[in-house]
C-alpha positions as CSV (number, residue, x, y, z in Angstrom):
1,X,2.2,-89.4,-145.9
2,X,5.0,-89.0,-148.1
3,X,7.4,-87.4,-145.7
4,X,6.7,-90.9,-143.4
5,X,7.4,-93.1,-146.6
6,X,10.6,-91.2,-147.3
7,X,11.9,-91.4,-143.7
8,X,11.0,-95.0,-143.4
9,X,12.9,-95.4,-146.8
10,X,15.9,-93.7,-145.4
11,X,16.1,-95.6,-142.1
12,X,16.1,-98.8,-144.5
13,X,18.3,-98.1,-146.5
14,X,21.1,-97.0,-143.8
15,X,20.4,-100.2,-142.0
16,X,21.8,-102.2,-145.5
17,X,24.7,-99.9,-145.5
18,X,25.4,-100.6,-141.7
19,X,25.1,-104.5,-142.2
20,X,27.6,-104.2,-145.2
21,X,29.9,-102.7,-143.0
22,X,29.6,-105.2,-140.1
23,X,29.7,-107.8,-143.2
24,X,32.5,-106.1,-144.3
25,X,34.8,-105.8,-141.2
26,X,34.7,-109.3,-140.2
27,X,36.4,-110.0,-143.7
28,X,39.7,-111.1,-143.1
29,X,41.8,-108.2,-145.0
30,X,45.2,-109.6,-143.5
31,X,45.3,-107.5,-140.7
32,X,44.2,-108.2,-137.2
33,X,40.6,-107.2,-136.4
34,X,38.1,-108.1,-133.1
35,X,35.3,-108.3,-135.3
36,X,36.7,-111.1,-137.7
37,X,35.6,-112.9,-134.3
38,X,32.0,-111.2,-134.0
39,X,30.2,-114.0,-135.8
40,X,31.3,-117.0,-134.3
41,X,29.8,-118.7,-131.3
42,X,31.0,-121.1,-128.9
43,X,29.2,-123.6,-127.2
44,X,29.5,-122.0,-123.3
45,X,27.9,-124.3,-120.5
46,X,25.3,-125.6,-123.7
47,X,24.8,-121.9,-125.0
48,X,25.6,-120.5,-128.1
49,X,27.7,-117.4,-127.2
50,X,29.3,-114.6,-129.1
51,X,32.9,-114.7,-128.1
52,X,33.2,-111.1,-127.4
53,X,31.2,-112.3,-124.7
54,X,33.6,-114.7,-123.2
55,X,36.3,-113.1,-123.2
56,X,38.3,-109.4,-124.1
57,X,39.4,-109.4,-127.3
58,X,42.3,-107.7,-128.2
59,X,45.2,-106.8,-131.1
60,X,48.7,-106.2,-129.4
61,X,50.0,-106.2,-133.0
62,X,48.4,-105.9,-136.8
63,X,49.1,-109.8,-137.2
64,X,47.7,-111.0,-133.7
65,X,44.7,-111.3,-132.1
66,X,44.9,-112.1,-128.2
67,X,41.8,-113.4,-126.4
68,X,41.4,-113.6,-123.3
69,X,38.8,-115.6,-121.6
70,X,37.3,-114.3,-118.4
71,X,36.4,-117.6,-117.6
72,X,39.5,-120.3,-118.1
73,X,37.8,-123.4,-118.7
74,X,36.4,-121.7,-121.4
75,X,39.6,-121.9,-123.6
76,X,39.0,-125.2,-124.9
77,X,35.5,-124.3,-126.2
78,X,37.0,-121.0,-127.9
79,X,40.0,-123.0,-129.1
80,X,37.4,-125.2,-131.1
81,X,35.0,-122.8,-131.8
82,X,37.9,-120.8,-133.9
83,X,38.9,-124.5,-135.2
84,X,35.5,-125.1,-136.6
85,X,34.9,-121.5,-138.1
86,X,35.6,-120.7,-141.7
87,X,38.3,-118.2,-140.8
88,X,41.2,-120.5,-141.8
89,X,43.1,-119.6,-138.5
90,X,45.2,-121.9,-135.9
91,X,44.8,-120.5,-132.6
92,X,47.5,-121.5,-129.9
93,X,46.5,-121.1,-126.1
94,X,48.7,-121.1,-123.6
95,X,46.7,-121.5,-120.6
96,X,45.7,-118.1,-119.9
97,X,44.8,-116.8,-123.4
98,X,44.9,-117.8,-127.2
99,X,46.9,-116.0,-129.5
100,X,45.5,-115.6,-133.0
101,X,48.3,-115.0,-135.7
102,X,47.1,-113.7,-138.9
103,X,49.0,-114.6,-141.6
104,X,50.2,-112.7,-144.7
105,X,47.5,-112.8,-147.4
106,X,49.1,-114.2,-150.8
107,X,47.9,-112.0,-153.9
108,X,45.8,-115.0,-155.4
109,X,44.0,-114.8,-151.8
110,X,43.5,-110.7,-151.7
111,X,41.7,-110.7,-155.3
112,X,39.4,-114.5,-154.3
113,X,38.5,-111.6,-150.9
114,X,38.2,-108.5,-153.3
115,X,35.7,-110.3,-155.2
116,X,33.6,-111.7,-152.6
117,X,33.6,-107.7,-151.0
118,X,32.5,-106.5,-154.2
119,X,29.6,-109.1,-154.4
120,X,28.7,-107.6,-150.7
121,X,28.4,-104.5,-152.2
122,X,26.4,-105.5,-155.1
123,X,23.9,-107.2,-153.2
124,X,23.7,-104.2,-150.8
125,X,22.9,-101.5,-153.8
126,X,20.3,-103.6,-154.8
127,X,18.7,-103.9,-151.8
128,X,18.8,-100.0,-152.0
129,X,17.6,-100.2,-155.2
130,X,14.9,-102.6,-153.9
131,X,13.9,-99.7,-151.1
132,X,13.8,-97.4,-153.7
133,X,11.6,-99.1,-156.3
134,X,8.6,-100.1,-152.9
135,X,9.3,-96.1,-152.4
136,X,8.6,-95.0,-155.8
137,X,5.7,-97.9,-155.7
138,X,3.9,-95.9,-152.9
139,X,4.4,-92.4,-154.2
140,X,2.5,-93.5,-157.5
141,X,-0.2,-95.7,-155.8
142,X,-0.7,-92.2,-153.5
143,X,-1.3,-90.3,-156.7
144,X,-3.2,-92.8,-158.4
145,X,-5.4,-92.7,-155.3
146,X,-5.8,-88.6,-155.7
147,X,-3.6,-88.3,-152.2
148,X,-0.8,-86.2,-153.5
149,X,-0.8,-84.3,-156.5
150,X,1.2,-85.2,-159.6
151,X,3.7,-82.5,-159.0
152,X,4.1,-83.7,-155.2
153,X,4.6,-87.3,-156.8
154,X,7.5,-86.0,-158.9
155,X,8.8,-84.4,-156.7
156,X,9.3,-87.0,-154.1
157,X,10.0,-89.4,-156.4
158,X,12.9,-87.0,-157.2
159,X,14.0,-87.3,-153.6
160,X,13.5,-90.9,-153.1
161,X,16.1,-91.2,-156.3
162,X,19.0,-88.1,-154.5
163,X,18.2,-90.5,-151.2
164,X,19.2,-93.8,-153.1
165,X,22.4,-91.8,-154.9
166,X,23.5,-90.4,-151.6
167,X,23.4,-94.2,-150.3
168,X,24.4,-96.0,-153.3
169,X,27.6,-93.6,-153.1
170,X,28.0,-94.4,-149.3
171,X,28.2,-98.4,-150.2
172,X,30.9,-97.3,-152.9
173,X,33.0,-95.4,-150.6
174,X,32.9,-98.3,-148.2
175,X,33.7,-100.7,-151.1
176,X,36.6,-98.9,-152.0
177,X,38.0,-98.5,-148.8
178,X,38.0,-102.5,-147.9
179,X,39.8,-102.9,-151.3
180,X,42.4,-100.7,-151.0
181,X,43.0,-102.6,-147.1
182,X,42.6,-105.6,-148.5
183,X,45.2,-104.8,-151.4
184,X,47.6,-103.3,-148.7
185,X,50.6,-105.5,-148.7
């Protein structure tokens, strides 16, 4: 019972570090990325499609984002789809595909995005936190309920606290690394 609770804690927890990280890479950090594109949708023949659907998304350089619709009389719709998103970008097509420059972050900018990652973050170790404490929840009502001994209590309560360390320190690490990129000049 406890070894199912622990595992099922586990598998929660790194699904809240994986959906920081796809949080985290469509943050614009001044550099071109394909999944700065993943959440918005265009309105293709009256369905609401990913783009990465549409079209191939690419980065010839680390300021430009090419995409390039399978489909052409889908550019308008990705042309406004980009227009309408909160990315702050002015795509130009051409015909055939729409470039997407990214400009140069100013340093006012990097710290308004450092601050919205490290709020990500926060609300990620809590959710940990939050997996931890429904853990720790279950191993006492299991021992109030005579199914584990005390010691077995401790002791899993002991792992359910290394398992939200180990993860806690995963969030950090990813933290960090978005800073220092979005920091890079």
């Amino acid at each position: 019972m406890i070894n199912d609770a622990l595992s099922s804690a586990e598998d929660k927890m790194k699904k809240t570090v994986e959906v920081l990280r796809k949080d985290l890479a469509s943050v614009r950090a001044g550099r071109a990325n394909p999944a700065m594109l993943e959440k918005i949708t265009v309105d293709y023949y009256n369905t609401p499609t990913p783009i990465n659907q549409l079209a191939n998304v690419s980065v010839p350089e680390p300021r430009m984002l090419v995409i390039q619709p399978w489909d052409k009389s889908a550019i308008k719709d990705i042309e406004k789809a980009i227009m309408k998103s909160d990315l702050g970008l002015t795509p130009s097509n051409d015909g055939n595909v729409i470039r997407l420059p990214i400009p140069q972050l100013t340093a006012e900018r990097r710290t308004e995005i450092a601050k919205t990652v490290r709020k990500k973050a926060e609300e990620a170790r809590v959710a940990v936190r939050n997996i931890r404490r429904e853990l720790i929840d279950n191993i006492k009502n299991l021992e109030k309920q005579k199914s584990v001994s005390e010691d077995e209590s401790k002791k899993a309560q002991e792992k359910a606290q290394k398992l939200t360390d180990t993860f806690i320190k995963e969030i950090d690490n990813t933290l960090e690394k978005k800073e220092q990129e979005i920091m890079e000049v």
